[in-house]
C-alpha positions as CSV (number, residue, x, y, z in Angstrom):
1,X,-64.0,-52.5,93.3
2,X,-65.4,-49.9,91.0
3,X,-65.3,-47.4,93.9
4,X,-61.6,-47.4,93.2
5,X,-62.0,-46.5,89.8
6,X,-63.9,-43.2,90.3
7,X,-63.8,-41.0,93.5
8,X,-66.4,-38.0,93.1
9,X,-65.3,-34.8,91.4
10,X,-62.9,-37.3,89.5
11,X,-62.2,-35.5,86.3
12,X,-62.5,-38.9,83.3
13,X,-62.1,-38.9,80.0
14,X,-64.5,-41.3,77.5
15,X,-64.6,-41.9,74.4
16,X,-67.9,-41.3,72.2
17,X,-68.9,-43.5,69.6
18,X,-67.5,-41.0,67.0
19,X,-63.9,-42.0,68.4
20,X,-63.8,-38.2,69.9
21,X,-62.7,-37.8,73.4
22,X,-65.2,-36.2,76.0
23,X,-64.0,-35.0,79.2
24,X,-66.2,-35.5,82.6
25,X,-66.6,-34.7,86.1
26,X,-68.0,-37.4,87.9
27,X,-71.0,-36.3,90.0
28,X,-71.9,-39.7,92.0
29,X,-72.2,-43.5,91.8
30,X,-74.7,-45.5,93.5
31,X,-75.1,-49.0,93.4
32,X,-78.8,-50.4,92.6
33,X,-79.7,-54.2,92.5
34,X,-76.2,-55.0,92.6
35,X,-75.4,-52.4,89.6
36,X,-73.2,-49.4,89.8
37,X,-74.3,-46.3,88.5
38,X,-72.6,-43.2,87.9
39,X,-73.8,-39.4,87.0
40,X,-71.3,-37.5,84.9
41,X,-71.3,-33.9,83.8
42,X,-69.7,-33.4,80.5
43,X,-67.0,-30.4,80.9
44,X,-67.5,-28.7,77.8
45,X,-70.8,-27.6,75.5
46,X,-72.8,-28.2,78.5
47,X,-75.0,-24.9,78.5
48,X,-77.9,-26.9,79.8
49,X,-75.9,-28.6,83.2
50,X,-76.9,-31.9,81.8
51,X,-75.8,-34.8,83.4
52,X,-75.0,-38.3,81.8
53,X,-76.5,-41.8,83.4
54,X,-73.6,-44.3,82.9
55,X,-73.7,-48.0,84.5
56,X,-70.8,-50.1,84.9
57,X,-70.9,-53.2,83.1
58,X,-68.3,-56.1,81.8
59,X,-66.8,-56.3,78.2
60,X,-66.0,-59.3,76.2
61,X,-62.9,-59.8,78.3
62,X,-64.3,-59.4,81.7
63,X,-62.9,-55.6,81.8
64,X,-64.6,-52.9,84.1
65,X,-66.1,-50.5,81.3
66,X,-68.7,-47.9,81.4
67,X,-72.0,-47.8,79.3
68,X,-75.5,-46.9,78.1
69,X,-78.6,-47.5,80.0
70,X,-80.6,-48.7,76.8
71,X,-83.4,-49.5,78.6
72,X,-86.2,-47.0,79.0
73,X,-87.5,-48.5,82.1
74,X,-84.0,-49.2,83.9
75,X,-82.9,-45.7,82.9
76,X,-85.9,-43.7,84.4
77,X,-86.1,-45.6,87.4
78,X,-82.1,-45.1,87.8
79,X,-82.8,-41.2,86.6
80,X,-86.0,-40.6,89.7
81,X,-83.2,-43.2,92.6
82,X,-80.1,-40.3,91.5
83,X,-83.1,-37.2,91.9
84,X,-84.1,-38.8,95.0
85,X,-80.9,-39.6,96.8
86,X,-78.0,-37.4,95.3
87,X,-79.9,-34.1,93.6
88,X,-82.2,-33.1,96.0
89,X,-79.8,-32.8,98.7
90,X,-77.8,-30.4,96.0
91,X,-78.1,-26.4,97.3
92,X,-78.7,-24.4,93.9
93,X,-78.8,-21.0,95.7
């Protein structure tokens, strides 16, 4: 299901908590423990190439919405599973 949503080098557009709108290319999605995950690579004022850990969750009305790994924990395990599995098999030269 959330496969449809997103196909990789997808160009999305989110909204910040500001209300501002914030392009993205998305980089990949994997699914851990039954949770999708997506990195994103904001288009603009990105000197650094960071990317953006994202999960797929449910809101109040049982709609598909993207969030914030809060967690510490959940985000560093989900950080080292995306290094592992999708960035080290990126060619840099």
């Amino acid at each position: 299901m959330a496969d449809e949503l997103f196909d990789a080098q997808e160009v999305i557009i989110l909204t910040d908590e500001s209300g501002n709108e914030v392009q993205f290319e998305v980089i990949a999605s994997l699914e851990v423990d039954g949770t999708l995950y997506y990195a994103l690579m904001p288009l603009e004022n990105n000197e650094n190439g960071d990317c953006v850990l994202l999960k797929l969750e449910k809101d109040e009305n049982g709609e598909d919405i993207l969030s914030t790994i809060d967690d510490d924990d959940e985000y560093e395990r989900i950080a080292d599973i995306f290094d592992d599995e999708v960035f080290s098999e990126i060619d840099y030269d």
